[in-house]
N, C-alpha and C positions, 0 to 999 in steps of 0.2 A: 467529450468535454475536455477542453485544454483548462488547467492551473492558468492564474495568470503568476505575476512576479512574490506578489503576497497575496496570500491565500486562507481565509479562514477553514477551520479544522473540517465543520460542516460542508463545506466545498470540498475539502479533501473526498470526504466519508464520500459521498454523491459521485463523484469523479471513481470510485474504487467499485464501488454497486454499481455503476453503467459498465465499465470495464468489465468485473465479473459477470454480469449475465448477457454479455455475446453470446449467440449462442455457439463459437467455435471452443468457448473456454467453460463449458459444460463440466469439465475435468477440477477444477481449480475448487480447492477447499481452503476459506476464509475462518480464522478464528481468532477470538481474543488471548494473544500471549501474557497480556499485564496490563498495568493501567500506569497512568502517567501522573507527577507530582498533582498537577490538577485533574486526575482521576478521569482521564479521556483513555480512553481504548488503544491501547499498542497490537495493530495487526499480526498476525503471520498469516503466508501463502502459502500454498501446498498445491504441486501441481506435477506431473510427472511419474515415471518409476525408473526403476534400477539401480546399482549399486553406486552410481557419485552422487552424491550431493553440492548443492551450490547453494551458500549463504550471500544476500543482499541486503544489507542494512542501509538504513536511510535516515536519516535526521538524528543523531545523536545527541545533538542538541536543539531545541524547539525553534533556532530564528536561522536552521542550517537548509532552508528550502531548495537549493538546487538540487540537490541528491531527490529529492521526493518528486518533485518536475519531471528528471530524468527517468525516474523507474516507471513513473505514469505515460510517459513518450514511449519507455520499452515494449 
């Protein structure tokens, strides 16, 4: 599923659940970090092991959509 340029949150959600059950990404564990002023789900990914870590934030601000586009293309 491609975002298009603006994107309701529901499209996001659906876009993030087709991604995660590929079945190559069998590994990746999805969880709720927080909730957002209007009370929507702030994801985190977890995918990988070993000693580095790699932080990717995306949308900081709710109308910041190309970061979120991007991480979904990633």
């Amino acid at each position: 599923m491609k975002l298009n340029r603006y994107f309701k949150y529901s499209e996001f959600e659906k876009c993030l659940d087709q991604i995660l059950n590929r079945s190559e990404n069998h590994s990746w564990q999805k969880s709720v970090i927080g909730k957002s002023v209007l009370r929507k789900s702030i994801y985190g990914l977890k995918f990988g092991s070993g000693n580095n870590r790699v932080l990717i934030w995306s949308q900081m601000h709710g109308n910041e959509f190309p970061s979120t586009r991007a991480l979904i293309r990633l």
